[in-house]
C-alpha positions as CSV (number, residue, x, y, z in Angstrom):
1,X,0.0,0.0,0.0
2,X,3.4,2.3,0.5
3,X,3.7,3.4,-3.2
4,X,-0.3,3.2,-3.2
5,X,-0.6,6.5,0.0
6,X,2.3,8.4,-1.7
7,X,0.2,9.1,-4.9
8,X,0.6,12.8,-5.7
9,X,-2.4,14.7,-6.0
10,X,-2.7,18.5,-7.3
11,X,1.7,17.8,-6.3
12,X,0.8,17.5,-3.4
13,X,2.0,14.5,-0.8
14,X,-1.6,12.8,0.6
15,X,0.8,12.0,4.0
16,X,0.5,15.7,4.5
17,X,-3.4,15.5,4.5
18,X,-4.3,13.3,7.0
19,X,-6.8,15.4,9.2
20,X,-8.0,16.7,6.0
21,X,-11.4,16.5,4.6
22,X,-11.6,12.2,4.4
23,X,-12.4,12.3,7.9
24,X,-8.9,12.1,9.5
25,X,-8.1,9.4,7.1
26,X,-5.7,9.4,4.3
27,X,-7.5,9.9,1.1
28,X,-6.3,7.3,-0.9
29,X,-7.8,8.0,-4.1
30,X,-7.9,12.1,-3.7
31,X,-11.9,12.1,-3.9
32,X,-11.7,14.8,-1.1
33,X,-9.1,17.0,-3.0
34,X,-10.3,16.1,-6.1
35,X,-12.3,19.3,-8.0
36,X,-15.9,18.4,-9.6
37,X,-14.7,17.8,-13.1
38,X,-11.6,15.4,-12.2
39,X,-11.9,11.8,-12.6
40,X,-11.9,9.6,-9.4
41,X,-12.1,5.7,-8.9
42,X,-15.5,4.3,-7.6
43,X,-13.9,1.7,-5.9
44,X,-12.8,1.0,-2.3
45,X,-10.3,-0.7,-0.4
46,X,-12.0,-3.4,1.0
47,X,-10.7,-4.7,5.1
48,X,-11.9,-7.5,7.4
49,X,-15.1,-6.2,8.5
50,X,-18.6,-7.2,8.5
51,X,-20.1,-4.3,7.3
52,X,-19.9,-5.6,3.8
53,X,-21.9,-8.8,5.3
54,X,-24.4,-6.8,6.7
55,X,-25.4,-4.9,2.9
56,X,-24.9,-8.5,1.2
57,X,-28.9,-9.4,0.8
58,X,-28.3,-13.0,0.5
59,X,-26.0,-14.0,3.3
60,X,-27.3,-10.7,5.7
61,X,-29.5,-12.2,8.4
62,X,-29.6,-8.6,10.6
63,X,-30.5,-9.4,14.3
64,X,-30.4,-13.6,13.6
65,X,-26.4,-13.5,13.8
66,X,-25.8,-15.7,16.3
67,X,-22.8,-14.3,19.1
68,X,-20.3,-16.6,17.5
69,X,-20.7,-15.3,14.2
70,X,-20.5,-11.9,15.0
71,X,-16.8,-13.0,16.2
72,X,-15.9,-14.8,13.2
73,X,-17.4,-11.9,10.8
74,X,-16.4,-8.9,12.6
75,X,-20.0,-7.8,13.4
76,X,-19.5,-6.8,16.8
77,X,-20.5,-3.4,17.1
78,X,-22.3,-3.0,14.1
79,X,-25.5,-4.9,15.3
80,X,-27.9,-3.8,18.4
81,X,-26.5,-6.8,21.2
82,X,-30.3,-8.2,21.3
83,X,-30.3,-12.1,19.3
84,X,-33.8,-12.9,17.4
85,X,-34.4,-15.5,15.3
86,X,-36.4,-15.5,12.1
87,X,-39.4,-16.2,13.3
88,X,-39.6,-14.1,15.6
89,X,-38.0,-11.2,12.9
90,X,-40.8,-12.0,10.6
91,X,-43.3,-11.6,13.5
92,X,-42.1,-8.2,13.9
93,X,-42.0,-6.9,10.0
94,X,-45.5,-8.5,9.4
95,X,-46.7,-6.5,12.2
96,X,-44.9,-3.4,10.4
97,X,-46.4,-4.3,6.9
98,X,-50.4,-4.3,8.3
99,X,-49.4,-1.0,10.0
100,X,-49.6,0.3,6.5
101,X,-53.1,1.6,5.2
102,X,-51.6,1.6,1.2
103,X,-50.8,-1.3,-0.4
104,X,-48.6,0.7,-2.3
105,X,-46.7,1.1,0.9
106,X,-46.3,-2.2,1.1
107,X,-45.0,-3.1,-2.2
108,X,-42.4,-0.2,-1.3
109,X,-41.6,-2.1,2.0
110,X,-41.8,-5.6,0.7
111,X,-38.9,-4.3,-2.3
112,X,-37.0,-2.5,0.5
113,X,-36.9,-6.2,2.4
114,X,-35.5,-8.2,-0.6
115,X,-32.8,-5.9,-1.3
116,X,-32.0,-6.1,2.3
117,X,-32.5,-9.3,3.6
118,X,-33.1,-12.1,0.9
119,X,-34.0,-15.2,2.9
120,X,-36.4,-13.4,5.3
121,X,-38.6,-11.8,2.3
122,X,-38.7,-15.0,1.1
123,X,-39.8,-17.2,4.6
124,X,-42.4,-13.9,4.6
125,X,-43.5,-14.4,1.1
126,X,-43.8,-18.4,1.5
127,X,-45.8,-18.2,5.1
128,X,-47.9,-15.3,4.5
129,X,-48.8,-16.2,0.9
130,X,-52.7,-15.0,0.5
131,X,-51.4,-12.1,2.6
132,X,-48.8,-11.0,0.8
133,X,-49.2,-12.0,-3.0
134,X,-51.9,-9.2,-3.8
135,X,-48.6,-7.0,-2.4
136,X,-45.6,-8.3,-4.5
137,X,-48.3,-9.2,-7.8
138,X,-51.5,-8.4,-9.1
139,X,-53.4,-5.9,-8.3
140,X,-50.3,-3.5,-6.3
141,X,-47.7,-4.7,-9.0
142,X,-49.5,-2.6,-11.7
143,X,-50.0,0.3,-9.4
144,X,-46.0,0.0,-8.9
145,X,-45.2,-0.5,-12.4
146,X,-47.3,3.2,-13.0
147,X,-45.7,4.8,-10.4
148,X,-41.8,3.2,-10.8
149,X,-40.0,6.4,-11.6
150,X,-40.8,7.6,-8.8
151,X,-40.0,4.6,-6.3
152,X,-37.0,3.4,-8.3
153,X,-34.6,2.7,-5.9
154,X,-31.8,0.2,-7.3
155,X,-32.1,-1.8,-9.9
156,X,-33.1,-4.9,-9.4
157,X,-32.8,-6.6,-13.1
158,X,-30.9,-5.6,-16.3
159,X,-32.6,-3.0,-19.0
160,X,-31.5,-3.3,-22.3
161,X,-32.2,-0.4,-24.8
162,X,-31.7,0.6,-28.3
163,X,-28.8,2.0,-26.5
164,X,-27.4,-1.2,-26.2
165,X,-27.8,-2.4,-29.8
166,X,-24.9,-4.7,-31.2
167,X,-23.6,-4.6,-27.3
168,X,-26.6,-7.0,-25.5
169,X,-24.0,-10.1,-24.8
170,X,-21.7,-7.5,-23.2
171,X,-25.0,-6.3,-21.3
172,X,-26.0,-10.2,-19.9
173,X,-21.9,-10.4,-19.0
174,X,-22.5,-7.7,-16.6
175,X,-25.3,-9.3,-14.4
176,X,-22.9,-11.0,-11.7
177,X,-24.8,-14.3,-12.0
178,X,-23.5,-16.7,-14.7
179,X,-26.1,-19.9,-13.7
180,X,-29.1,-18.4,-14.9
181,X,-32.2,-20.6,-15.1
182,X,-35.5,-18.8,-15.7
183,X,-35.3,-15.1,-17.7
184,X,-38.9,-13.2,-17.2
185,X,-38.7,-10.5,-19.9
186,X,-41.2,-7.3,-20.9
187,X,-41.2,-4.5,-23.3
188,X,-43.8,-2.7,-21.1
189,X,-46.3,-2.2,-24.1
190,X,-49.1,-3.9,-22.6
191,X,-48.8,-3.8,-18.7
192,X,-51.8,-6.2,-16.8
193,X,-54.5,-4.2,-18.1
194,X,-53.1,-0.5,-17.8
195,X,-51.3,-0.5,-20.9
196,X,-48.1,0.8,-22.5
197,X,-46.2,2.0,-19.5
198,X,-42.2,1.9,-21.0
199,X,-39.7,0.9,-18.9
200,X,-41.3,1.1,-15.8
201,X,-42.7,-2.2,-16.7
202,X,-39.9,-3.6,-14.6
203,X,-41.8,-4.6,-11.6
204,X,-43.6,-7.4,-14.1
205,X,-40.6,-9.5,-14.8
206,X,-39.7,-8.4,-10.8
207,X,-42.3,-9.6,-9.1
208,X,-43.0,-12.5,-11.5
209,X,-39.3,-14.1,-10.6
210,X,-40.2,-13.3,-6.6
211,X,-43.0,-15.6,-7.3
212,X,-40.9,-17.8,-9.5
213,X,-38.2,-18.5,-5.9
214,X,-41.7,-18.3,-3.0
215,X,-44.0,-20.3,-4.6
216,X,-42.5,-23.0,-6.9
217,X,-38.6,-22.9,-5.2
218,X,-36.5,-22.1,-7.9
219,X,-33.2,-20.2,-6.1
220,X,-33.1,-16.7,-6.3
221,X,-29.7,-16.0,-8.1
222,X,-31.4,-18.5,-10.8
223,X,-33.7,-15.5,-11.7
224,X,-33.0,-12.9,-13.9
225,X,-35.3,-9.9,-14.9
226,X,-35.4,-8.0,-17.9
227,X,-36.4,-5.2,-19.3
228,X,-36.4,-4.1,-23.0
229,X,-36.7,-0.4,-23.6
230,X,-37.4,0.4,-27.3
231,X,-39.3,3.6,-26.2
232,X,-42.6,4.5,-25.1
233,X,-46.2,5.7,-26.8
234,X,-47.4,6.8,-23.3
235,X,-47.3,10.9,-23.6
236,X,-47.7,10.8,-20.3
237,X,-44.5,8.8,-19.3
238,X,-42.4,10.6,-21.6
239,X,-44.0,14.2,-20.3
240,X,-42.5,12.6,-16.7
241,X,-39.1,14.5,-15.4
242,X,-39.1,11.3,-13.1
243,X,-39.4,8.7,-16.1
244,X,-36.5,6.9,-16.3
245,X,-36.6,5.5,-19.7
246,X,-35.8,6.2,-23.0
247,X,-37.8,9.4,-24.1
248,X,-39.1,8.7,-27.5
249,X,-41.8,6.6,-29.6
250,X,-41.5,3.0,-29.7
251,X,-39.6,1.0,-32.0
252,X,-41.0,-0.8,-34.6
253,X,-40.7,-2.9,-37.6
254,X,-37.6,-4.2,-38.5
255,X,-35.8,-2.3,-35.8
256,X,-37.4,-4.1,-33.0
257,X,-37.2,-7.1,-34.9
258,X,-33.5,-7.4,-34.7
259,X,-32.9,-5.9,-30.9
260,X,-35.1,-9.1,-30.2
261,X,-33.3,-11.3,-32.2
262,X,-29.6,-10.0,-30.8
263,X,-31.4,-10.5,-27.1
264,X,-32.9,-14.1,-27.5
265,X,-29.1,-15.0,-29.5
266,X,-27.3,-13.3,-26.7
267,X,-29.5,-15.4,-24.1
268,X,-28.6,-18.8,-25.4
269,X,-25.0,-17.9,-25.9
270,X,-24.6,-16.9,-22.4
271,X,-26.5,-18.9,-20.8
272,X,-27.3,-21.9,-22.6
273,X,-29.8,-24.2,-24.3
274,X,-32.4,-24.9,-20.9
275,X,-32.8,-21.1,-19.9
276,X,-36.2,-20.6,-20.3
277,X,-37.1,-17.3,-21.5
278,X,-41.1,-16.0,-20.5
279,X,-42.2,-13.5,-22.3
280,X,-44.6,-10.9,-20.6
281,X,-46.7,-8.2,-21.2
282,X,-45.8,-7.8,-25.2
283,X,-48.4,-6.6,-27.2
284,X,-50.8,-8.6,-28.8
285,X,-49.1,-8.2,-32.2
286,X,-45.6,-9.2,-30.7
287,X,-46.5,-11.5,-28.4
288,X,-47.9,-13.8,-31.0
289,X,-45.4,-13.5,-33.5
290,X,-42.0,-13.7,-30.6
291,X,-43.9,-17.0,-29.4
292,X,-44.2,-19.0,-32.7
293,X,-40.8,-17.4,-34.3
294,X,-38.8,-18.7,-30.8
295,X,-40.8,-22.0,-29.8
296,X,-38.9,-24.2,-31.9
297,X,-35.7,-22.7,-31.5
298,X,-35.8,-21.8,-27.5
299,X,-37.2,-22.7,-24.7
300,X,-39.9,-20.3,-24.6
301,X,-42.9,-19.2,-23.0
302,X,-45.9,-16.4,-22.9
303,X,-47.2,-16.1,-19.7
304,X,-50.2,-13.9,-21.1
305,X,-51.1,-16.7,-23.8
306,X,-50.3,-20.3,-22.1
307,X,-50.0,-19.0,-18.4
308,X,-53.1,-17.9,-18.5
309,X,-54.4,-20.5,-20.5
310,X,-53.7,-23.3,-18.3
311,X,-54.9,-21.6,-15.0
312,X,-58.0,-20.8,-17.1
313,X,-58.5,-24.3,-18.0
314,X,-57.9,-26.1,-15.1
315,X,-60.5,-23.8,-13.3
316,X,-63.2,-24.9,-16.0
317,X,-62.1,-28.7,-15.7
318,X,-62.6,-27.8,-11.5
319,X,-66.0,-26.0,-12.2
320,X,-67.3,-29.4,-14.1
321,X,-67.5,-31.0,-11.1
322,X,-69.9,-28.3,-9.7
323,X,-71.8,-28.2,-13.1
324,X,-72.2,-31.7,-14.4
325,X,-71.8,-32.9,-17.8
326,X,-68.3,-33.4,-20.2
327,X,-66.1,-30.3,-21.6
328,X,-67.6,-31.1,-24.9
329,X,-71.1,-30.2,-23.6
330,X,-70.1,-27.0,-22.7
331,X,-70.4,-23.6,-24.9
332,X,-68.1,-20.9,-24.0
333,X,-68.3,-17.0,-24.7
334,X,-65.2,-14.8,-24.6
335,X,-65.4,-10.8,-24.4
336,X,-61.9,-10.5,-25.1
337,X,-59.8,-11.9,-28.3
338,X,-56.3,-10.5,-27.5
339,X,-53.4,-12.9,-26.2
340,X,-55.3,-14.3,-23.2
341,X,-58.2,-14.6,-24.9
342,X,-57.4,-16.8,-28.0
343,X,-54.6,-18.5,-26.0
344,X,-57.4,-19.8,-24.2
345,X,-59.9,-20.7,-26.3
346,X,-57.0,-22.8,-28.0
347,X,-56.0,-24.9,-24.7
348,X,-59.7,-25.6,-24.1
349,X,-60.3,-27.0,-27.8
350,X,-57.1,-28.6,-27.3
351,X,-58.6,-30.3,-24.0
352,X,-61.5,-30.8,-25.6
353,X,-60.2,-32.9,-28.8
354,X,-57.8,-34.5,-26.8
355,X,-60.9,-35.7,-24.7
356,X,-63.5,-36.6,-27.8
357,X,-60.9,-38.0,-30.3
358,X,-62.4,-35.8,-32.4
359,X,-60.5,-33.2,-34.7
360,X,-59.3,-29.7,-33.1
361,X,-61.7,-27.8,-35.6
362,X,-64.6,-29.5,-34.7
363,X,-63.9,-28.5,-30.7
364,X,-63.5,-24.3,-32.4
365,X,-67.3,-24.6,-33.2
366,X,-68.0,-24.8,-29.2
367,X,-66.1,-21.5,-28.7
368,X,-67.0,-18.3,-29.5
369,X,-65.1,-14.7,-29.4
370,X,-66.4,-11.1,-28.7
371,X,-64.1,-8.7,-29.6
372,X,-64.4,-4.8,-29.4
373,X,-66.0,-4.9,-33.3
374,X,-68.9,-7.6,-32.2
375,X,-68.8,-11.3,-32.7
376,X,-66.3,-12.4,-34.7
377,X,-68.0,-14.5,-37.6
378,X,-67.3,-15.6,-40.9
379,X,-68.2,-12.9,-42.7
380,X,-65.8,-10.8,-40.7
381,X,-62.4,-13.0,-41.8
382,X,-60.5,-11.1,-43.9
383,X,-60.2,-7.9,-42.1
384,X,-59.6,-9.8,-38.8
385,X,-55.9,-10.0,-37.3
386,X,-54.4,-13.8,-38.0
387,X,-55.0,-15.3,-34.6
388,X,-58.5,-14.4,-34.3
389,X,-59.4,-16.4,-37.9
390,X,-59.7,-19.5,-36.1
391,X,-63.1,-18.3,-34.1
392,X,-64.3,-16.8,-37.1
393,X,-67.6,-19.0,-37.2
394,X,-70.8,-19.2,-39.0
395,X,-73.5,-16.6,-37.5
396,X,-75.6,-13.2,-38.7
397,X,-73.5,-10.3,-37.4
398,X,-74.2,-9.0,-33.4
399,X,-72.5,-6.3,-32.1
400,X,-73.4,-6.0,-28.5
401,X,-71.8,-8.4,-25.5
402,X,-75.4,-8.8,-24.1
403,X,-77.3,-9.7,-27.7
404,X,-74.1,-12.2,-28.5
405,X,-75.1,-14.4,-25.0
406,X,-78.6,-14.5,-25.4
407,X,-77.8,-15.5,-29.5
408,X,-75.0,-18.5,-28.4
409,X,-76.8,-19.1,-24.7
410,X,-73.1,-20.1,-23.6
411,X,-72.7,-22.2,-20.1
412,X,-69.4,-20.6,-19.2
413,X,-69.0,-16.8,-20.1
414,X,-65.3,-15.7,-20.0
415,X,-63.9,-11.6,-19.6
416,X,-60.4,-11.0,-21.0
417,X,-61.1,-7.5,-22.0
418,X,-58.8,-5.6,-19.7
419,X,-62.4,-3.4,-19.8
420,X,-63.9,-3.5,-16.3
421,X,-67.5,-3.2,-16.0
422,X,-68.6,-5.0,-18.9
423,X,-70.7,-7.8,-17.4
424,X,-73.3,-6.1,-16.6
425,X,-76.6,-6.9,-14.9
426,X,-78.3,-7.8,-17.5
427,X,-75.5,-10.0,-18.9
428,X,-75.5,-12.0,-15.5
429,X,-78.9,-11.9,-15.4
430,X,-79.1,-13.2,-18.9
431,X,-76.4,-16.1,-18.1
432,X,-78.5,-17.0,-15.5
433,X,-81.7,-16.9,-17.1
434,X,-80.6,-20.4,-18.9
435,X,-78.0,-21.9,-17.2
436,X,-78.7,-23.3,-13.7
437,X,-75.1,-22.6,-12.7
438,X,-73.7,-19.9,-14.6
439,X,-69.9,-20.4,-15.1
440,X,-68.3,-16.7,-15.5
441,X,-64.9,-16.1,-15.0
442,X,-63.8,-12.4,-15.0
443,X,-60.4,-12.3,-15.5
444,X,-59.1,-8.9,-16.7
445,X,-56.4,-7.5,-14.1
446,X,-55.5,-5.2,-12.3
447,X,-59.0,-5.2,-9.9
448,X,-60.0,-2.1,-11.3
449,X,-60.4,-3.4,-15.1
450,X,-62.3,-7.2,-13.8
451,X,-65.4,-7.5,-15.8
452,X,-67.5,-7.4,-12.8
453,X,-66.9,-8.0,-9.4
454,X,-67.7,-11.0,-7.5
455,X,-70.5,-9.7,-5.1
456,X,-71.9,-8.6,-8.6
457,X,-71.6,-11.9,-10.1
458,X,-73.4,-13.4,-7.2
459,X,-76.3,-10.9,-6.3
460,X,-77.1,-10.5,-10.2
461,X,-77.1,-14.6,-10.4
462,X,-79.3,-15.0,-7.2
463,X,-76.4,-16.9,-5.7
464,X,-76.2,-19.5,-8.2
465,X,-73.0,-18.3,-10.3
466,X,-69.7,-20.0,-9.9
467,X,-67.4,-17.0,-10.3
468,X,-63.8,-16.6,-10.7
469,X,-61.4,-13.5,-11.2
470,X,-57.9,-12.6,-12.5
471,X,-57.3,-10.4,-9.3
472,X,-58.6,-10.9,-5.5
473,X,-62.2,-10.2,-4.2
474,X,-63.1,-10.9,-0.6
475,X,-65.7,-13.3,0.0
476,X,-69.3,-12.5,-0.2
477,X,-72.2,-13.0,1.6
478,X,-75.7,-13.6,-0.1
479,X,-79.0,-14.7,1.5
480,X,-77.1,-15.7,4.8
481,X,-74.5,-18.3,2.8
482,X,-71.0,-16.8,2.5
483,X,-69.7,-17.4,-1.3
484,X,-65.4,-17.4,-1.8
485,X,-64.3,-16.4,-5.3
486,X,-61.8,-18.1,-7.2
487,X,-59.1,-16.6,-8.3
488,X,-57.7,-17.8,-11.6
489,X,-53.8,-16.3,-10.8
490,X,-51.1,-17.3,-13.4
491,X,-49.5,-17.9,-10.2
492,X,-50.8,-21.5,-9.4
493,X,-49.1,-22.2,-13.0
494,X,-45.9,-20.8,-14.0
495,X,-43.9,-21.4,-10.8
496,X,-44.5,-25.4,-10.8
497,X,-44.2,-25.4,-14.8
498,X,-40.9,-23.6,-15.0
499,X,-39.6,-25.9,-11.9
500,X,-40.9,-28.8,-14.2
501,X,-39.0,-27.5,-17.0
502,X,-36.2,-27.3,-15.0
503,X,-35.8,-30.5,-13.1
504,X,-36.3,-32.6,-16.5
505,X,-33.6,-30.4,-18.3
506,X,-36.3,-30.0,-21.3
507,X,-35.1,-28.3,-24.1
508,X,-38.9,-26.8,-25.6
509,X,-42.6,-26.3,-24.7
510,X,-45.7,-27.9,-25.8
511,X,-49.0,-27.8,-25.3
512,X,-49.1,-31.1,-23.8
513,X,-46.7,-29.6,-20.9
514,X,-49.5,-26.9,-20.4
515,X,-52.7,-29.2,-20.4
516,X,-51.3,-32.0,-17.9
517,X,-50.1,-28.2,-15.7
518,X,-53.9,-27.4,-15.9
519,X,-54.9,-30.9,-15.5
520,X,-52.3,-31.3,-12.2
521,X,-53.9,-28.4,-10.7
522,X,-57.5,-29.2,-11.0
523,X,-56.9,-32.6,-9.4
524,X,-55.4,-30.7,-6.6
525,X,-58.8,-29.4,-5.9
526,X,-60.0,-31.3,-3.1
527,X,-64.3,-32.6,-2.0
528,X,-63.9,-30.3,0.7
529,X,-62.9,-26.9,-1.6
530,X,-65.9,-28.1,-3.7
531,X,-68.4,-27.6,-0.8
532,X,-67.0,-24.4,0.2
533,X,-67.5,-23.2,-3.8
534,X,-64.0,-23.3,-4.6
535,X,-62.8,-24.2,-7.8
536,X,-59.0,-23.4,-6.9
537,X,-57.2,-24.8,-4.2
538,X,-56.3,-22.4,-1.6
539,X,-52.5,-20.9,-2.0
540,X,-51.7,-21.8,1.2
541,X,-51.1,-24.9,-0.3
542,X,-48.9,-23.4,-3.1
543,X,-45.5,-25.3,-2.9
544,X,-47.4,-28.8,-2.6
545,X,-49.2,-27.7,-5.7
546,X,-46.6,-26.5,-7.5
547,X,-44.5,-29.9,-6.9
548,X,-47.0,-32.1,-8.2
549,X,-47.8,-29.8,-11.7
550,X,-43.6,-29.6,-11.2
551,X,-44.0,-33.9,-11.8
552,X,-46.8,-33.8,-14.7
553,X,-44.8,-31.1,-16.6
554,X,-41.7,-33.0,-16.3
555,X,-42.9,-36.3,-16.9
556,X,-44.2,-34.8,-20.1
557,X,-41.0,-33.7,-21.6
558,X,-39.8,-37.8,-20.6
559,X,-42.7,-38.6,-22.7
560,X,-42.1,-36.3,-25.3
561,X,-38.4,-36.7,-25.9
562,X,-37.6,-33.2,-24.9
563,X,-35.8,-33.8,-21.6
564,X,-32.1,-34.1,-21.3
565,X,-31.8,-34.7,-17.3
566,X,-31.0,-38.2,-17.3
567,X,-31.7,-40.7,-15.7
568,X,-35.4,-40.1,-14.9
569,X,-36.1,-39.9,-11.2
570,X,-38.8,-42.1,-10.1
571,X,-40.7,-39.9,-7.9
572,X,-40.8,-36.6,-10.1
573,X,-43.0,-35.3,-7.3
574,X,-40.9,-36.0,-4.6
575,X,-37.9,-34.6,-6.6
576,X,-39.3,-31.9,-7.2
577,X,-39.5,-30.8,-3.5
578,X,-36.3,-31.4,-2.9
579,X,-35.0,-29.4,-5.4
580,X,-36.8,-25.9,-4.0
581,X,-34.8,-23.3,-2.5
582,X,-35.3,-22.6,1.4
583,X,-35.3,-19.3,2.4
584,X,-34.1,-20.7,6.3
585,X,-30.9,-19.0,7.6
586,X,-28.1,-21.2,7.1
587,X,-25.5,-20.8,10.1
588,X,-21.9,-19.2,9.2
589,X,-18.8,-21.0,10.3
């Protein structure tokens, strides 16, 4: 360090400044002499002390250092002399979270937690799991992602711009991670419901990959979230001193086209074959097009169209039970023909030929799609957008939501608008008017853009609806019997299908790895849920869950061909479990 203290700054010797402006300490690297437009070096000389330990979110465990590790790790002194454990630690910070009147508040403090303490947001997270999940996802996530200029922090993923164009491998180098297992990425065009919101989409891919480590146990430095900022049509946003992404229109065309293509290169270069790469929150047009150009050359997956999709159908195969009668006797109505929309209607006619034998075109004719022009029919096809054509059936022209059900009389009305209010009373009460139990599922998130709400859906139905929603209503009581919702949430999917993914090694995604997720998950649905009106097992539940949909997935890609984690175990479920991350304090030597 001799030659290192000597350096000569504005000529003079540092030795001379010792009690100068560094706090009584020599100034190694002249910051404190330095003027404003000199260069200085960002780094520090690092010494044994703990202090480094105590800002290190994955191995900090605050108060829960036991005495003997505050020896070996120089803590002494830099921690209060009380000793809790983390129970007792999350006792206290749950009490601190329900102090808080706005949810937002919580997200805030929930974020604040990760970044500080790793292991004890996720034991919170995992044991307060119907508490918390409305906090860290759907419905405060999209209030976050509105408002993330202004609570941006530190990052907490990577965000590659135009900026970055011909430099992204360079860009993935710089995350300090290098075994990266699941990627969540966004362009913020179409956030939940509220729309294009730009970078500060962020807190998607975020909140996702929390999700991704609580509820289906995959560890956290696997995770890796993404944003990619071609720009932003929001006026709003880029009106915003506090927005902190680029400030122009979106990209388009060709220009996007090859970002994307550099990024999902760059991605299997670094990090492999079996990174599975989830796209979330593209635009309709996008989404499509990045899911069928990628599926056969990367492991690949759309939340909005297959995520939602699976939770979707294995909500419908629950509600059978409750309804009586085979898939195939069912008619469904969607107000909605977007990603979520069509990606459902394809997973139930998939279901659907798969259970009849009989071709997939045959199980369209049971499904039909409202979109904001009217039915979609025949004589509609050849203005409508590709991945509508399939519902494109034959019927006289209706325009209105309300004359479409009382035209098809469906048995399970679905909402993936992202327009709330739209099932009105009269649509209820028309649903209801011919169906003994009508089956409608609003599904549009954040709470504020669901179709209809659930005490809606039940008063409007006379109690007889079985009801589900994208985000969380409280139950509801009717005519003295208490009714609880279901919540169709991506959630009970894509953890236990990207752990599923994982375990097996597979290489690609198929359908059948979607239906035997929904399939997995409406077996978990017990007698007991069924009296109480659920159609969704409860999420307290969620890691059981998510190991058994963790052992259909996988044992799909066996079946398939498309795993490359040999040999097969022989309980997949029972693997599965022990491959999830615990977020228990380990003790320090």
């Amino acid at each position: 360090m001799e030659s290192t203290t000597n350096t000569m700054v504005n000529g003079s010797d540092l030795d001379n400044n010792n009690a100068a402006g560094g706090g009584g300490v020599v100034d190694v690297y002249g910051e404190d002499f330095a003027t404003e437009d000199q260069l200085i070096t960002p780094w520090t000389v690092s010494v044994a002390s703990g202090y480094t330990l105590l800002r290190d979110p994955r191995h900090n465990k605050g108060l829960a250092f036991t005495e003997n590790e505050r020896d070996a790790h120089y803590l002494r002194g830099l921690l209060p002399p009380a000793l809790m454990n983390q129970e007792l630690q999350e006792k206290r910070l749950m009490h601190n979270l329900r102090q808080y009147k706005v949810p937002l508040q919580r997200y805030v403090a929930m974020m604040d937690l990760q970044e500080r303490n790793e292991r004890l947001f996720y034991k919170l997270l995992i044991d307060n799991v119907e508490e918390l999940l409305p906090v860290v996802y759907t419905p405060t996530v999209g209030e976050a992602c509105q408002k993330y200029g202004s609570i941006f922090r530190r990052p907490q993923g990577l965000y590659i711009s135009l900026k970055e164009k011909g430099k992204i491998l360079e860009v993935l180098k710089n995350w300090p991670e290098r075994n990266i297992q699941v990627i969540v990425v966004t362009d913020g065009e179409r956030i939940l419901g509220l729309g294009d919101l730009g970078c500060q989409g962020m807190g998607i891919p975020v909140g996702k990959l929390s999700l991704y480590t609580a509820l289906g146990g995959l560890r956290p430095s696997a995770c890796l979230p993404i944003t990619i900022d071609v720009g932003t049509n929001n006026e709003q946003l880029l009106n915003d001193e506090f927005y902190i992404g680029l400030r122009q229109k979106r990209a388009t065309g060709q220009e996007y086209a090859e970002l994307l293509q550099e990024f999902m290169t760059a991605v299997k270069q670094n990090y492999g074959e079996k990174v599975l790469i989830q796209f979330e929150d593209f635009a309709n047009h996008n989404a499509f097009e990045l899911l069928s150009k990628y599926s056969s050359s990367h492991l690949v997956f759309n939340d909005d169209i297959q995520g939602t999709a699976s939770v979707v159908l294995a909500g419908i195969l629950s509600a059978l039970k409750l309804v009586g009668g085979s898939l195939a006797d069912q008619t469904f109505l969607f107000l909605g023909a977007g990603e979520a929309g069509t990606g459902i209607a394809e997973l139930i006619a998939l279901e659907m030929s798969k259970q009849t034998k009989a071709p997939i075109e045959e199980a369209r004719k049971k499904i039909w799609l409202v979109d904001s022009k009217g039915l979609i029919v025949s004589s509609r096809k050849e203005s409508l957008q590709h991945f509508k054509k399939p519902w494109a059936h034959e019927h006289a022209p209706i325009k209105s939501l309300l004359d479409a059900v009382k035209a098809i009389k469906p048995t399970m009305l679905m909402g993936t608008s992202g327009v709330g209010k739209t099932f009105t009373k009269e649509v209820v009460e028309a649903m209801a008017s011919f169906n003994e139990k009508p089956v409608i599922f609003a599904l549009s998130n954040p709470t504020s853009q669901s179709e209809c709400t659930a005490e809606e859906a039940y008063t409007w139905s006379k109690g007889r609806a079985i009801f589900a929603s994208g985000s969380p209503f409280d139950p509801v009581e009717y005519n003295g019997k208490v009714f609880v919702p279901g919540q169709g949430n991506n959630a009970y999917i894509f953890p236990g299908l990207g752990l599923g993914l994982i375990i097996s090694g597979a290489i690609r995604v198929r359908d059948e790895m979607l239906l035997a997720a929904s399939e997995a998950l409406a077996a978990q649905v017990t007698q007991e849920h069924f009296d109480k009106g659920l159609i969704y097992p409860p999420f307290t539940n969620i890691r059981k869950i998510s190991a058994h949909i963790a052992a259909k997935v996988a044992a799909k890609a066996y079946d398939l061909g498309l795993a490359s984690r040999l040999p097969r175990p022989k309980d997949l479920v029972s693997y599965a479990e022990s491959c999830m991350y615990s977020p228990m304090y380990r003790s320090y030597r």
